[in-house]
C-alpha positions as CSV (number, residue, x, y, z in Angstrom):
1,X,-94.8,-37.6,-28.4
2,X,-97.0,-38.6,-30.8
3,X,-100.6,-41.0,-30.8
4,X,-100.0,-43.8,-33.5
5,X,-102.6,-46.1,-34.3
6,X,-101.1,-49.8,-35.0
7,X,-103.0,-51.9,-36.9
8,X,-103.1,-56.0,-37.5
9,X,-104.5,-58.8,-37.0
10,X,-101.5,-60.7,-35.3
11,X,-101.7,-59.7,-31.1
12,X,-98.1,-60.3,-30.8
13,X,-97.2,-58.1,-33.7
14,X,-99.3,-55.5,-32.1
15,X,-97.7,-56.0,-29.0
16,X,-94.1,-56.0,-30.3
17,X,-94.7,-52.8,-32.4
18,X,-96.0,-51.0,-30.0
19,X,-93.6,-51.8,-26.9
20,X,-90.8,-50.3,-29.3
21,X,-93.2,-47.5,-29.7
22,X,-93.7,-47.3,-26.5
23,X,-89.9,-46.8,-25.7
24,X,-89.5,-44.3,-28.2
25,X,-92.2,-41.9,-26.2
26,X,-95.3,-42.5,-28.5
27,X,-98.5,-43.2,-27.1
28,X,-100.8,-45.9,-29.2
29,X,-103.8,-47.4,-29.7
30,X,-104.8,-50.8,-31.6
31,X,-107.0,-52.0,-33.8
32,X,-107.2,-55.4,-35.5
33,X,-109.2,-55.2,-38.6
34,X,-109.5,-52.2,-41.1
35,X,-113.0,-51.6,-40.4
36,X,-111.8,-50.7,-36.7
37,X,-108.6,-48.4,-38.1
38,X,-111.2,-46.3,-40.4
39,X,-113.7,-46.2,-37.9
40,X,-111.0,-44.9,-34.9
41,X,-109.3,-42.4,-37.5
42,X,-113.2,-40.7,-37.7
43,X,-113.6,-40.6,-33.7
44,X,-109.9,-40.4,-32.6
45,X,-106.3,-37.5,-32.1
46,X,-104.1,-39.6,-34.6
47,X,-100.6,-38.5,-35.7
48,X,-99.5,-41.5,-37.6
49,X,-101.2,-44.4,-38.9
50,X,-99.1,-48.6,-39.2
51,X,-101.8,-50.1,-41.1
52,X,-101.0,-54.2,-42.2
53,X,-102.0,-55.1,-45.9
54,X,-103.3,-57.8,-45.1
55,X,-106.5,-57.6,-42.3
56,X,-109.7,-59.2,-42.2
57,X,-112.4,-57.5,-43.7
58,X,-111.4,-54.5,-45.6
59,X,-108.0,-55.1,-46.4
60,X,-105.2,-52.3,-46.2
61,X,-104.7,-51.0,-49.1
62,X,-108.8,-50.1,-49.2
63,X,-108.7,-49.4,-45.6
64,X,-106.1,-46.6,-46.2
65,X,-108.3,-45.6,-49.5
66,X,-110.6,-44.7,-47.1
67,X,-108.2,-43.0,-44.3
68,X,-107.3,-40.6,-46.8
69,X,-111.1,-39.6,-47.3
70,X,-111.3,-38.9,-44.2
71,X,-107.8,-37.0,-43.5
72,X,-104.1,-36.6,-44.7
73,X,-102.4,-38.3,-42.3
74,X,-99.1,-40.6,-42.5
75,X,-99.5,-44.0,-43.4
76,X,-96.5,-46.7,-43.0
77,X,-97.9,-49.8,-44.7
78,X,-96.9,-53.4,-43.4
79,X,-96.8,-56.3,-45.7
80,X,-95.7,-60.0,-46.4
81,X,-96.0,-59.1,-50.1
82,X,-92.4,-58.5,-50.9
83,X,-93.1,-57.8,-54.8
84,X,-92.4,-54.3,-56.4
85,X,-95.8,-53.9,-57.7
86,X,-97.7,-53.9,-54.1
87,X,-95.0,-51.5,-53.0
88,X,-95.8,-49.0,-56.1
89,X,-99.6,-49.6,-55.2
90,X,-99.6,-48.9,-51.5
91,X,-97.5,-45.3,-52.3
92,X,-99.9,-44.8,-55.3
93,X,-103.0,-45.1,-52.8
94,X,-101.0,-42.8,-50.3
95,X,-99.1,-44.8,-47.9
96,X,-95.9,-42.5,-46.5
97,X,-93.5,-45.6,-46.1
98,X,-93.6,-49.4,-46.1
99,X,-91.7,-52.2,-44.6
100,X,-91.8,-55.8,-45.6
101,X,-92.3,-58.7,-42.9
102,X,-90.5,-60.0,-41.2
103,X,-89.2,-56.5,-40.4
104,X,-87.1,-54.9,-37.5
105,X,-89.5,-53.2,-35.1
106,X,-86.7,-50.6,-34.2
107,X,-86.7,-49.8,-37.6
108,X,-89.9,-49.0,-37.8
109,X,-90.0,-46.8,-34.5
110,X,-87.2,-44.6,-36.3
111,X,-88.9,-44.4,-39.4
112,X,-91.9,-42.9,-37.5
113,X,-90.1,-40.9,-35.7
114,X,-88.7,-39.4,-39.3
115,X,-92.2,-39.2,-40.7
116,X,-93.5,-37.3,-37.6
117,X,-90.7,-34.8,-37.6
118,X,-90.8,-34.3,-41.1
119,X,-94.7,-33.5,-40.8
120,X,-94.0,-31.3,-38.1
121,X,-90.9,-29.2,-39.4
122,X,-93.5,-28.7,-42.2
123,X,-96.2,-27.8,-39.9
124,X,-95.0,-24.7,-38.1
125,X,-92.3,-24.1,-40.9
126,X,-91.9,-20.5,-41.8
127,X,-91.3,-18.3,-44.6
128,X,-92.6,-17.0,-47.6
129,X,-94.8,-18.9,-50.4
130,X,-93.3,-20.1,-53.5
131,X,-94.6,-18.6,-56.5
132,X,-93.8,-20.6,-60.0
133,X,-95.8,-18.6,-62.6
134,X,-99.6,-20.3,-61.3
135,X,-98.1,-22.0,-59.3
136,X,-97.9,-21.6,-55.7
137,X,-97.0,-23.5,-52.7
138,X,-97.8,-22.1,-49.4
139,X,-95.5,-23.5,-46.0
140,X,-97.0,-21.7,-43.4
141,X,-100.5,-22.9,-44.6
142,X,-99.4,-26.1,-46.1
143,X,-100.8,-25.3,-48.9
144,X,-100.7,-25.7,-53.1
145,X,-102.7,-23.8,-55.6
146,X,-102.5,-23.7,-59.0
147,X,-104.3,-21.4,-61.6
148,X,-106.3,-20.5,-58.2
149,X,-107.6,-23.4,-57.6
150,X,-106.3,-25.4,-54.5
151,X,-104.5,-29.1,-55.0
152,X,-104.8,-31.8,-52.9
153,X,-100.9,-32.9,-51.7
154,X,-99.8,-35.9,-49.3
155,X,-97.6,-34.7,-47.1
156,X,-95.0,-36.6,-48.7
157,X,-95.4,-34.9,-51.5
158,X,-95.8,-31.6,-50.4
159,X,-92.7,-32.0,-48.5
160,X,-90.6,-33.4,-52.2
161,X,-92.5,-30.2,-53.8
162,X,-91.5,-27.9,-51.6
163,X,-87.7,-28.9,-51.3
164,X,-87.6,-28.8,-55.3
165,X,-88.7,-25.3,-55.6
166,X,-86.8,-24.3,-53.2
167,X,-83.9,-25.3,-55.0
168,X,-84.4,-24.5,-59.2
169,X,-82.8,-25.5,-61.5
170,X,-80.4,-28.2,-59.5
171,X,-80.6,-31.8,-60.1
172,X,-80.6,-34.2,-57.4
173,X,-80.4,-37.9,-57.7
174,X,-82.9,-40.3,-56.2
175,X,-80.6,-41.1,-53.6
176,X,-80.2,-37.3,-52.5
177,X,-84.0,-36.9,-52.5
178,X,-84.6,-39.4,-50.3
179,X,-82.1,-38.4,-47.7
180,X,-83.0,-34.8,-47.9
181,X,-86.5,-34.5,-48.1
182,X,-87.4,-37.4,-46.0
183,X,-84.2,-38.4,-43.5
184,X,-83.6,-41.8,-45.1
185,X,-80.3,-43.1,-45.8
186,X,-81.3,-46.4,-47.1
187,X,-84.5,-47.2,-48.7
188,X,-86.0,-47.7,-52.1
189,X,-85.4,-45.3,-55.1
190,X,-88.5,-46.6,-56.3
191,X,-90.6,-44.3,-53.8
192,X,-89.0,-40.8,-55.0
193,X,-90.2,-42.2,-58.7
194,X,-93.6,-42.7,-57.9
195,X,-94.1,-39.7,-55.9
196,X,-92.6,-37.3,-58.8
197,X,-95.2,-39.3,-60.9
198,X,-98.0,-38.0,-58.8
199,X,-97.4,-34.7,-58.5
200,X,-96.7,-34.8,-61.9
201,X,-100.1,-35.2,-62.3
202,X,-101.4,-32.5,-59.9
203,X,-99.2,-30.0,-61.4
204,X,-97.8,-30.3,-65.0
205,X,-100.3,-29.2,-68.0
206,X,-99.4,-32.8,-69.6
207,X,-98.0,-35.4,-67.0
208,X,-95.8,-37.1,-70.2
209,X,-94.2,-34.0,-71.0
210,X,-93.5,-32.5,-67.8
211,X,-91.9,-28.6,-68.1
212,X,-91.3,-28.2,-64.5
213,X,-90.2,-31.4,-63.0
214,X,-88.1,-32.4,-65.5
215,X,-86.5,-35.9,-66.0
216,X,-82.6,-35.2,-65.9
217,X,-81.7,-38.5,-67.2
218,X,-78.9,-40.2,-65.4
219,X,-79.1,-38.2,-62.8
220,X,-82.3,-38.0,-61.7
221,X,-84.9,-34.9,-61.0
222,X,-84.5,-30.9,-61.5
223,X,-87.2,-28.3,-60.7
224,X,-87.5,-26.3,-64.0
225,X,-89.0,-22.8,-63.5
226,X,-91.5,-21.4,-65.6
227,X,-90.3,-18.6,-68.9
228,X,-91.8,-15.7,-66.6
229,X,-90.1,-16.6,-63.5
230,X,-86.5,-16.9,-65.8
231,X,-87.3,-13.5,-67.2
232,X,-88.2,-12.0,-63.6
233,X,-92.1,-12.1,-64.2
């Protein structure tokens, strides 16, 4: 059981996305502007944040801006805005997922249900760090360092990291990536691009000529280990 904060202007959508959140064993609570959600994420136990793009006031896409000041916590992002480009911009800012109204709310308890299982498989997940020449990504802390100093991850994207170095040198399409690293067996392709872009980033020396994640074209992405890691360094 998880606390889930919905937030949006429109009562009944409220009411309708939580009822189904309700029946899937979540406790929530509401809020209908942004102003609200970033003030209740400060004072609040929240697990997973449904945050509508478009709210009075601070809109969502600054409201989650400033939700992940404050802490790394899921996002699913509603919106009306069906276009690719507010899609890409609400997983640049950070959101975890996003559905486009009119949507199913039983979707949307199942995909918070992935998220929080996800999050807490990687939580209390065991085992030894992964070392990638300066490189190293910590699952019992949750954490990534490189060249000693610490990185700043979503948790989506510590969760893509992590499943790529655990398996080098193996391409997986977009398609596999999304069904293993995040539960999804439909969904857009679009989201495993832009996360690789970000942790591109974080972690390659030159994000336009990446030597780690590497493009494998047609196909899709392959974790490339570093020359001292081939050679047993």
């Amino acid at each position: 059981m998880a606390r889930i904060l919905v937030v949006d202007d429109d009562v009944t959508v409220r009411e309708v996305v939580t009822s189904y959140l309700h029946a899937h064993h979540h406790t929530t609570i509401e809020a209908s502007d942004g102003e609200a959600a970033v003030r209740l994420v400060g004072q609040e136990p929240i697990d997973l944040v449904v945050l509508d793009l478009m709210l009075p006031g601070i809109d969502g896409l600054e409201a989650t801006r400033r939700i992940r000041a404050q802490r790394d916590l899921p996002i699913i992002m509603l919106t009306a805005l069906g276009s690719q480009q507010d899609r890409l911009l609400g997983l640049e800012l950070g959101a975890d997922d996003y559905l486009t109204k009119p949507f199913s709310p039983r979707e949307l308890a199942l995909r918070a249900d992935s998220i929080l299982r996800r999050v807490g498989m990687n939580s209390v997940s065991r085992g030894a760090p992964l070392t990638d020449g300066d490189l190293i990504l910590d699952p019992v802390r949750h954490t990534v360092e490189l060249a000693g100093r610490e990185l700043t991850l979503t948790s989506r994207e510590f969760s893509l990291l992590q499943f790529l170095m655990s398996h080098p040198n193996v391409a997986f399409s977009r398609e596999e990536l999304l069904e293993q690293v995040w539960g999804w067996t439909i969904g857009d392709q679009t989201t495993v691009t832009v996360h690789v872009r970000r942790i591109r980033e974080k972690i390659e020396l030159d994000a336009t000529t990446p030597a780690r994640l590497v493009t494998v074209w047609g196909v899709g992405y392959r974790w490339q280990p570093t020359e001292a890691d081939d050679e047993g360094g």
